[in-house]
C-alpha positions as CSV (number, residue, x, y, z in Angstrom):
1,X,-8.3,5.7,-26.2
2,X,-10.0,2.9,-24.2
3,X,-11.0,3.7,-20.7
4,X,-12.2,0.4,-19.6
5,X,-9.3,-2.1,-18.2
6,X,-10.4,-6.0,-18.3
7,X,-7.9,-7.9,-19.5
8,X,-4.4,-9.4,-18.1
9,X,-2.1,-7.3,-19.5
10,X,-4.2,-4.3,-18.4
11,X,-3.8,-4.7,-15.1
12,X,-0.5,-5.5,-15.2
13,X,0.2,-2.4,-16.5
14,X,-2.3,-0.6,-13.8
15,X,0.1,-2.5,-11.0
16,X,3.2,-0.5,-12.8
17,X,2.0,2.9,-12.0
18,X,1.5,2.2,-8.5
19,X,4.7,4.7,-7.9
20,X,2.4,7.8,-9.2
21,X,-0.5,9.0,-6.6
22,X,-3.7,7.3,-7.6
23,X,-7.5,8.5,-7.1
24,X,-10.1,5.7,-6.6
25,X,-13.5,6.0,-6.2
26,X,-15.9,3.0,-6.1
27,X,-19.2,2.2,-7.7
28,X,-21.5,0.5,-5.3
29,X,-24.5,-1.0,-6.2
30,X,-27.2,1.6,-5.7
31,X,-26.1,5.3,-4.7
32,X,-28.7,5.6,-2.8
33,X,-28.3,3.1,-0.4
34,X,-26.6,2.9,2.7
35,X,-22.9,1.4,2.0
36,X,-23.9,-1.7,4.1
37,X,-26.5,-2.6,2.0
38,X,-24.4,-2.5,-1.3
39,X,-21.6,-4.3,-3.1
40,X,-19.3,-3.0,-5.4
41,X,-19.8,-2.9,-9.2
42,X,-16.3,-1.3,-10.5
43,X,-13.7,0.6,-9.3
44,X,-12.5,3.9,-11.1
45,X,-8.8,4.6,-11.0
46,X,-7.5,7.8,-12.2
47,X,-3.3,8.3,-12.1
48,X,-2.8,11.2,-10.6
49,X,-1.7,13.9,-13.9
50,X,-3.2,12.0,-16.3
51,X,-5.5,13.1,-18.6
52,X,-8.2,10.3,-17.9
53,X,-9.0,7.8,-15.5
54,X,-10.1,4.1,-16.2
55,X,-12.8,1.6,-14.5
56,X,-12.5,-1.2,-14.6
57,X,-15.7,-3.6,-13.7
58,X,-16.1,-6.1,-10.5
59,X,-19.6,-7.1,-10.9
60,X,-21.0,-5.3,-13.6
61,X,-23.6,-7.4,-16.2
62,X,-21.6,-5.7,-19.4
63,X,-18.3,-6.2,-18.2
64,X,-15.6,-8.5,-18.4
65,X,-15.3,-8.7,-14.6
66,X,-11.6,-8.5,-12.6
67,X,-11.3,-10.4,-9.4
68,X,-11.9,-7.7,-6.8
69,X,-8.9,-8.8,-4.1
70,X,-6.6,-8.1,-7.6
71,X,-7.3,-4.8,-7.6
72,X,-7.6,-4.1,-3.8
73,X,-3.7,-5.6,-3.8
74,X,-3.0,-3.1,-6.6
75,X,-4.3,-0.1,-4.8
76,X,-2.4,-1.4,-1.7
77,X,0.9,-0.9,-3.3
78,X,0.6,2.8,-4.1
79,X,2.8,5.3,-2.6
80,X,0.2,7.6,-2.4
81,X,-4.0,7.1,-2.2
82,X,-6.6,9.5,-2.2
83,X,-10.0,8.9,-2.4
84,X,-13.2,11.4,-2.0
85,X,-14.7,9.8,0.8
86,X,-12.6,7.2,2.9
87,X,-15.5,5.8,5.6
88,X,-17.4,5.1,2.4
89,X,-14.1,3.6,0.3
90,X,-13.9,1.0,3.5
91,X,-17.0,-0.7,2.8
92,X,-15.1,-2.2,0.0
93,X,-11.7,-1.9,0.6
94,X,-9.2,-1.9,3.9
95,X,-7.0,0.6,2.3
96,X,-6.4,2.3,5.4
97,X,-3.6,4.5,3.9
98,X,-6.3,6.3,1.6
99,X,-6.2,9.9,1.7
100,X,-9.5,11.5,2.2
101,X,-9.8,14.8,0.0
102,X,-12.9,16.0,1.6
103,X,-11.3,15.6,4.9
104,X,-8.5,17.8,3.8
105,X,-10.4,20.4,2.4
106,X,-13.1,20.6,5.3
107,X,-10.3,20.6,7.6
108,X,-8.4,23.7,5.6
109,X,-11.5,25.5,4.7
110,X,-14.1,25.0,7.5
111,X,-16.8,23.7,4.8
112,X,-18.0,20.7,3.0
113,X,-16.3,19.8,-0.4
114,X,-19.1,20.5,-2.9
115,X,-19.5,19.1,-6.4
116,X,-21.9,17.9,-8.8
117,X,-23.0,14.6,-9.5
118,X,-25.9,15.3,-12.0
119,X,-25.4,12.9,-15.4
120,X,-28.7,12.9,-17.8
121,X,-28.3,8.9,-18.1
122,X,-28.0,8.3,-14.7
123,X,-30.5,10.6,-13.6
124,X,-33.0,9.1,-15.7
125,X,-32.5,5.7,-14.9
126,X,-32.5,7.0,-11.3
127,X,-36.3,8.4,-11.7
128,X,-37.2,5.4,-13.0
129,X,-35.5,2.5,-10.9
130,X,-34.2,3.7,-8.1
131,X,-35.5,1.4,-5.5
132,X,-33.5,-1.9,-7.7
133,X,-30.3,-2.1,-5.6
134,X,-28.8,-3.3,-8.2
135,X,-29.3,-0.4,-10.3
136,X,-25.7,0.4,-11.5
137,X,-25.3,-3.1,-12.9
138,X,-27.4,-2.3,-16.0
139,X,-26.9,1.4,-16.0
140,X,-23.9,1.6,-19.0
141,X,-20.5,1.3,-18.0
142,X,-19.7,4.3,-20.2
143,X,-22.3,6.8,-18.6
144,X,-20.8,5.0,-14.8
145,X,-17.1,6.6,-16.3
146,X,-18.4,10.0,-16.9
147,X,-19.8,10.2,-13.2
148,X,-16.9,9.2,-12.0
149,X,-14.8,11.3,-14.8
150,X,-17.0,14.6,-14.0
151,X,-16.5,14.4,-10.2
152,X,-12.6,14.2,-10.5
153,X,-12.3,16.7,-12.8
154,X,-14.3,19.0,-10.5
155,X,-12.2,18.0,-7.0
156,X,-8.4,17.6,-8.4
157,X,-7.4,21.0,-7.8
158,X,-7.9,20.4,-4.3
159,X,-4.9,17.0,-4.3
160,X,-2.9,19.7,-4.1
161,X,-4.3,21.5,-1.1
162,X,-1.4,21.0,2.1
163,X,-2.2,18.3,4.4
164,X,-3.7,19.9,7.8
165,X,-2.4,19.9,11.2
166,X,-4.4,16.8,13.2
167,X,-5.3,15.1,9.7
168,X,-4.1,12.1,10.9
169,X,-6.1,11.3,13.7
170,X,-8.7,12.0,11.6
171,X,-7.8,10.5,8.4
172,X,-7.0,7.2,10.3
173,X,-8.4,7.0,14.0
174,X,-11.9,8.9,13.3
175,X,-12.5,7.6,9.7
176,X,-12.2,4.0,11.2
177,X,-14.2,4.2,14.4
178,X,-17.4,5.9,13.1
179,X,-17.4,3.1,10.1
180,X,-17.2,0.5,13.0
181,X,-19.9,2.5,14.8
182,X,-22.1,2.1,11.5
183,X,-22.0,-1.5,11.2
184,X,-24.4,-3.0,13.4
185,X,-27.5,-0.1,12.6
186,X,-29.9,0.7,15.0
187,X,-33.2,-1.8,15.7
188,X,-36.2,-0.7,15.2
189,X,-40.0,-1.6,14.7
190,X,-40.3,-1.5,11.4
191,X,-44.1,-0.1,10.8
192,X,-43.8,2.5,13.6
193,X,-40.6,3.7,12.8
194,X,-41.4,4.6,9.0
195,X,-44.5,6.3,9.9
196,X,-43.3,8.8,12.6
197,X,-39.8,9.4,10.9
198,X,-41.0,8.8,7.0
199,X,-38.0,8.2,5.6
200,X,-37.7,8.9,1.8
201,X,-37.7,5.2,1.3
202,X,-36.9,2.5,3.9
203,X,-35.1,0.4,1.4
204,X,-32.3,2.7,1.5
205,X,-31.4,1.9,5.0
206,X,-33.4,-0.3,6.7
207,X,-32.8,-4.4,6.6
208,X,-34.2,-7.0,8.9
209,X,-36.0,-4.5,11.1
210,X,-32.4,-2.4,11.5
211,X,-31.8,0.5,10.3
212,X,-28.1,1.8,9.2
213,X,-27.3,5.3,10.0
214,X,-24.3,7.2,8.2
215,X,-21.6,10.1,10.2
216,X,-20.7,12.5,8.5
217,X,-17.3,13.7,9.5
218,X,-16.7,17.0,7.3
219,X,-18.1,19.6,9.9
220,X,-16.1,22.9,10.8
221,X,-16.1,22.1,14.5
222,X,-15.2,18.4,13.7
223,X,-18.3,17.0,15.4
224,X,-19.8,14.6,13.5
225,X,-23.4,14.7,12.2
226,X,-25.8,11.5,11.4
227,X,-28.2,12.2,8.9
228,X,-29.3,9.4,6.3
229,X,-32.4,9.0,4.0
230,X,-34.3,12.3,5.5
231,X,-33.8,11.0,9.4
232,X,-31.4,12.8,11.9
233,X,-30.1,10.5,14.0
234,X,-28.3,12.8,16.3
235,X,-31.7,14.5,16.7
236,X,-34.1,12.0,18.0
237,X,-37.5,13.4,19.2
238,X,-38.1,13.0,22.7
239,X,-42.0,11.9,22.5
240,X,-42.5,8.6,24.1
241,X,-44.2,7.8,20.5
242,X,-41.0,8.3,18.5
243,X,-38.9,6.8,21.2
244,X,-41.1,3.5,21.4
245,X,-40.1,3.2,17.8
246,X,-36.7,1.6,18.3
247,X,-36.0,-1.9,20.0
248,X,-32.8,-3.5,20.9
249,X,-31.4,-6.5,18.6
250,X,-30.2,-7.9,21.9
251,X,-32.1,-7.8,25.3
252,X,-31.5,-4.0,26.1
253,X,-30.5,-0.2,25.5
254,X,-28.0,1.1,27.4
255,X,-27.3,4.6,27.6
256,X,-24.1,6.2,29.0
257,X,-24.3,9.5,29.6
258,X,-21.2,12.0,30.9
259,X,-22.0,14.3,33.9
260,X,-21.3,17.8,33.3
261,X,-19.1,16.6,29.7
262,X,-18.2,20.3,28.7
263,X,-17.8,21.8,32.4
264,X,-15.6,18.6,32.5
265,X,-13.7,19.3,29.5
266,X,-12.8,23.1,30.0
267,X,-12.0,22.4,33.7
268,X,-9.1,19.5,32.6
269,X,-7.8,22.2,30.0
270,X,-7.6,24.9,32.9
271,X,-6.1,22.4,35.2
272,X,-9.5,23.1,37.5
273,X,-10.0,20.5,39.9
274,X,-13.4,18.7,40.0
275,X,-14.2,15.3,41.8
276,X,-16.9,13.0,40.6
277,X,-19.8,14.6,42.2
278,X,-22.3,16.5,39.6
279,X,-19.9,18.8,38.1
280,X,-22.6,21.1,38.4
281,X,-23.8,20.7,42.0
282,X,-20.0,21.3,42.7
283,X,-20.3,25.1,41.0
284,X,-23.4,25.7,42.5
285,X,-22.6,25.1,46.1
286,X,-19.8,28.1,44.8
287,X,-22.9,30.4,43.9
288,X,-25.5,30.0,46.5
289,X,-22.6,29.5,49.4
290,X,-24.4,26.0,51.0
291,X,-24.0,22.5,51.1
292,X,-27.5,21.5,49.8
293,X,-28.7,22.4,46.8
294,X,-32.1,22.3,45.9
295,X,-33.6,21.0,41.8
296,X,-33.9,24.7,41.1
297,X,-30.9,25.8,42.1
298,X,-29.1,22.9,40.4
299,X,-31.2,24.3,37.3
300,X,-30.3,27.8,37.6
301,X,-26.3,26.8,37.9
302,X,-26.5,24.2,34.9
303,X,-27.6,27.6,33.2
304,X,-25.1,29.7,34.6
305,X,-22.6,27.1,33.6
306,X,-23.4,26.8,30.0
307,X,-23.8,30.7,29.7
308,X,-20.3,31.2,31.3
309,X,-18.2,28.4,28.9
310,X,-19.2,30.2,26.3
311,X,-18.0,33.9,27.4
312,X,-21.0,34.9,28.7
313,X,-19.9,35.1,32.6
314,X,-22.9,36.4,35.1
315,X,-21.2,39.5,36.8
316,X,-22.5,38.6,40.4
317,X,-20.2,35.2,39.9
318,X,-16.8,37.0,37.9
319,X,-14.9,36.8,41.0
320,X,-15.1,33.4,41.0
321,X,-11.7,31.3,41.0
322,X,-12.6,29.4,38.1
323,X,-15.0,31.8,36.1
324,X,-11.2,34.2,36.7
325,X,-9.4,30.9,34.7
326,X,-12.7,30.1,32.4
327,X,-12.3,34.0,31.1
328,X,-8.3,33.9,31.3
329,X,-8.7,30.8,28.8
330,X,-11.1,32.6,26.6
331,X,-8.7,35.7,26.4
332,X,-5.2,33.8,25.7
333,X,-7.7,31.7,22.8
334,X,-8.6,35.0,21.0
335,X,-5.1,36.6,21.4
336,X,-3.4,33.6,19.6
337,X,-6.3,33.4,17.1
338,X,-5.6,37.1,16.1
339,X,-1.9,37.4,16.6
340,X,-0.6,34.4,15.0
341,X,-3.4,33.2,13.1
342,X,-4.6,29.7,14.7
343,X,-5.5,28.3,17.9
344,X,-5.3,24.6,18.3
345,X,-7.2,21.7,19.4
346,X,-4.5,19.9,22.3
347,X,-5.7,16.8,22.0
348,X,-5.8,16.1,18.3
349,X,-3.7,19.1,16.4
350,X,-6.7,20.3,14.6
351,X,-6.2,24.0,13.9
352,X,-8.6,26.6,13.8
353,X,-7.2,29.4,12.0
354,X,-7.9,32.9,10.7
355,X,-9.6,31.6,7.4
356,X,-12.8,31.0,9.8
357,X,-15.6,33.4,8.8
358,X,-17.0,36.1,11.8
359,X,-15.5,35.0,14.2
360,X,-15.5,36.1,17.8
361,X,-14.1,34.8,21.0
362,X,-17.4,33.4,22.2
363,X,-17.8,31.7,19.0
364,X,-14.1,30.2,18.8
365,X,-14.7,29.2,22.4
366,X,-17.8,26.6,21.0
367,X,-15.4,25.8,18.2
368,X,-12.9,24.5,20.7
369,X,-15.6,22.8,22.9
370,X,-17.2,20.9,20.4
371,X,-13.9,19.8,18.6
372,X,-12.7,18.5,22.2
373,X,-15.6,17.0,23.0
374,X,-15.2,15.2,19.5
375,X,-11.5,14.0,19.3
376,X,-12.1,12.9,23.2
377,X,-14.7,10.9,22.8
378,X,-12.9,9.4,18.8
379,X,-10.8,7.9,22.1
380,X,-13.1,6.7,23.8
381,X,-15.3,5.2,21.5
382,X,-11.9,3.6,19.9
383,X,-11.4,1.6,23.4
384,X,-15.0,0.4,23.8
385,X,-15.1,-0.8,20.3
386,X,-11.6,-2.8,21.0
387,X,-12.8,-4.0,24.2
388,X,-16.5,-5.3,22.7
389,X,-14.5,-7.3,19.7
390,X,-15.3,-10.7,21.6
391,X,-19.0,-9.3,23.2
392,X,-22.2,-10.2,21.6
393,X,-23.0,-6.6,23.1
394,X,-22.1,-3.6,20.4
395,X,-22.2,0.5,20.5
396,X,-25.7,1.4,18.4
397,X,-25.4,4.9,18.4
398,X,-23.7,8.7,19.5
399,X,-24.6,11.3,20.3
400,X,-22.0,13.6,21.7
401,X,-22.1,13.3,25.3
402,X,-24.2,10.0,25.7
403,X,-23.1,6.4,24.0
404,X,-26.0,3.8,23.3
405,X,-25.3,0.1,23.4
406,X,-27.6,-2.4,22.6
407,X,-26.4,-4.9,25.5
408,X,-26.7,-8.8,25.3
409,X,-27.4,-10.4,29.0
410,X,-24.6,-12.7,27.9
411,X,-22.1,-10.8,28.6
412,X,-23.3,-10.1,32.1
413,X,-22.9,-7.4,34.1
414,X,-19.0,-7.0,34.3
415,X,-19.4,-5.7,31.0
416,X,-21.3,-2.9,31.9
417,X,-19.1,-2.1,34.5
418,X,-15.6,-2.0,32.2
419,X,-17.4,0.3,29.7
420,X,-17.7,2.7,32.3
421,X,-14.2,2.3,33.7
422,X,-13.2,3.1,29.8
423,X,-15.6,6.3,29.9
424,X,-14.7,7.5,32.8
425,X,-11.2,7.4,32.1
426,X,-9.7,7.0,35.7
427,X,-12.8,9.3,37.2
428,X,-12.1,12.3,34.9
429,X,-15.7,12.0,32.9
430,X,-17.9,10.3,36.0
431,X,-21.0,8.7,33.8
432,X,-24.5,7.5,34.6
433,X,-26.5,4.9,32.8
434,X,-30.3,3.7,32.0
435,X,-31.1,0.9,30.3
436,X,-34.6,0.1,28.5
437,X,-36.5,-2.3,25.6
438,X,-37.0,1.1,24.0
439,X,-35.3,4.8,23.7
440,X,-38.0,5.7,26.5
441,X,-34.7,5.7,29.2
């Protein structure tokens, strides 16, 4: 039975099953390169129950190639989408409806999605080529099909998995911002930069002295991490020699950085009142009973502060007001996580429930830090990005409780000043900022 749809009347007949769920999954370029850096060589299309799937070639050397917008218009119209990654299906195709699976099933199962990719064709070609970014468009079409063929087969159990509580703000708000955040990379100097971080190879990710960095979103907690081509992004050594290897395509780095984020965080949920003085200074005044407070002290009560969101509580401070709501939160968390099964994240509906391995209340406590940390920031990062559409100025990177911009004297100082009116969001998460030619801040 063919497999490969080029002609006409094939794709006619393709736009007729658009009232059956469809699976797509595209084939870039190169695998291993960063989405930016690819294009799109076919598209695989599987009807959902069949007992194949099809491709049908955009740019490949062998194929009889089908206008890409014809198919993206097809895909469009189907009543239901899924897709294995949807960040990555973007960089090809504004299908925003697409269904991630591996969102669903990290979401239900508090783990990445794991399959196999291995194919002995593709391998080889692989170990022999790999650096050719155009490396799919003279690997066979057929042995393209079977990768594609082999990885449904090994994920379409899981179409059937229930769709989670808070999918959709990550299936549609999340998925978009971090593929916005992705677009610009990061600049760097170029020699420096593959010597201290030694990439596998820089023509994975790197272009133009900037270097693309890739979120992945399918974490337990929900935070994302930003590992590409052997380099964690989210983990950037502090040495002034790593730092000095980055360098702003515009004039300067700009770091925003929230004072006090999760002290912040857990006091809004407890209703705990805070003004925008160190969130920090404000406890420790509390513990030492004074008005000034010296660098050590201020050190001591960060650590007390961190020790007591997560359940550890210093006994000399229990008797506390809010170390009374902080343990109060912690103990209504655990009863509804062992009584009914779930506890859930306010903000964006994610659920953490009982199908979480060892758990503990300290534990569960980080789980709901981390994931409101996450979905908080999803909205803040979704407003900045709105309000930079018309700036030369652009987000580069984040990092959980800090936000880099590479910032363009064009757009002047004002500029600076609104992102922080968006961060802060009306004084709740006060911010501080540094600026610098390098990450030296």
């Amino acid at each position: 039975m063919f497999y490969i749809l080029e002609s006409k009347d094939q794709i006619d007949w393709l736009e007729n099953q658009t009232n059956s769920p469809l699976y797509v999954d595209v084939v870039s370029t190169n695998f291993y390169y960063h989405s930016k850096l690819t294009s799109t060589v076919g598209v695989y299309i599987r009807v959902v129950g069949d007992k194949q799937g099809y491709f049908i070639p955009i740019s490949h050397d062998d194929g009889l190639n089908v206008d890409k917008e014809r198919i993206c218009n097809i895909l469009k119209k189907a009543q239901t989408l899924y897709t294995l990654n949807k960040k990555t299906l973007l960089y090809y195709f504004n299908l925003q409806r697409a269904i991630d699976i591996s969102l669903v099933y990290s979401m239900s199962n508090y783990k990445r999605l794991e399959y196999s990719i291995t194919n002995t064709t593709i391998d080889w070609y692989y170990r022999t080529h790999s650096e050719n970014p155009n490396i799919n468009r003279i690997i066979p079409i057929v042995k393209l099909y079977e990768r594609c063929e082999n990885i449904f087969n090994q994920i379409e159990q899981h179409l059937e998995l229930p769709i989670p509580d808070g999918f959709d703000f990550y299936n549609n708000m999340t998925t978009n911002v971090f593929y916005l955040l992705e677009q610009n990379g990061v600049g760097i100097v170029y020699d420096g930069f593959n010597e201290l971080f030694k990439p596998k190879n820089p023509l994975y990710n790197t272009e133009n002295n900037t270097v693309y960095t890739e979120y992945n979103l399918y974490n337990s907690t929900s935070r994302p991490t930003n590992t590409f081509n052997s380099v964690n992004f989210a983990a950037i050594p502090k040495t002034p020699e790593h730092r000095q290897c980055f360098k702003p395509q515009n004039d300067f780095f700009v770091e925003f950085d929230f004072d006090g984020y999760h002290l912040r965080l857990l006091a809004e949920q407890l209703d705990y009142p805070l003004t925008n003085e160190s969130a920090h200074k404000q406890l420790a005044k509390q513990y030492f009973g004074k008005q000034d407070i010296s660098e050590e002290e201020y050190n001591r009560a960060k650590q007390i502060n961190f020790h007591a969101i997560y359940g550890k509580i210093p006994e000399e401070h229990k008797n506390l007001k809010i170390f009374k709501e902080v343990q109060e939160y912690i103990d209504a968390m655990w009863k509804s996580y062992t009584e009914a099964g779930y506890v859930w994240n306010p903000q964006s509906g994610k659920a953490f429930t009982n199908k979480l391995q060892d758990m503990n209340p300290a534990k569960l406590m980080n789980y709901m830090m981390q994931s409101l940390e996450t979905s908080n920031n999803i909205t803040i990062l979704k407003d900045i990005l709105k309000y930079l559409r018309d700036k030369k100025s652009f987000i580069t990177l984040y990092t959980y409780d800090a936000i880099l911009f590479d910032f363009s004297k064009e757009d002047g100082k004002q500029t600076l000043s609104e992102i922080q009116t968006i961060m802060e969001k009306q004084g709740k998460y006060p911010v501080k900022f540094k600026y610098s030619t390098n990450l030296v801040l």
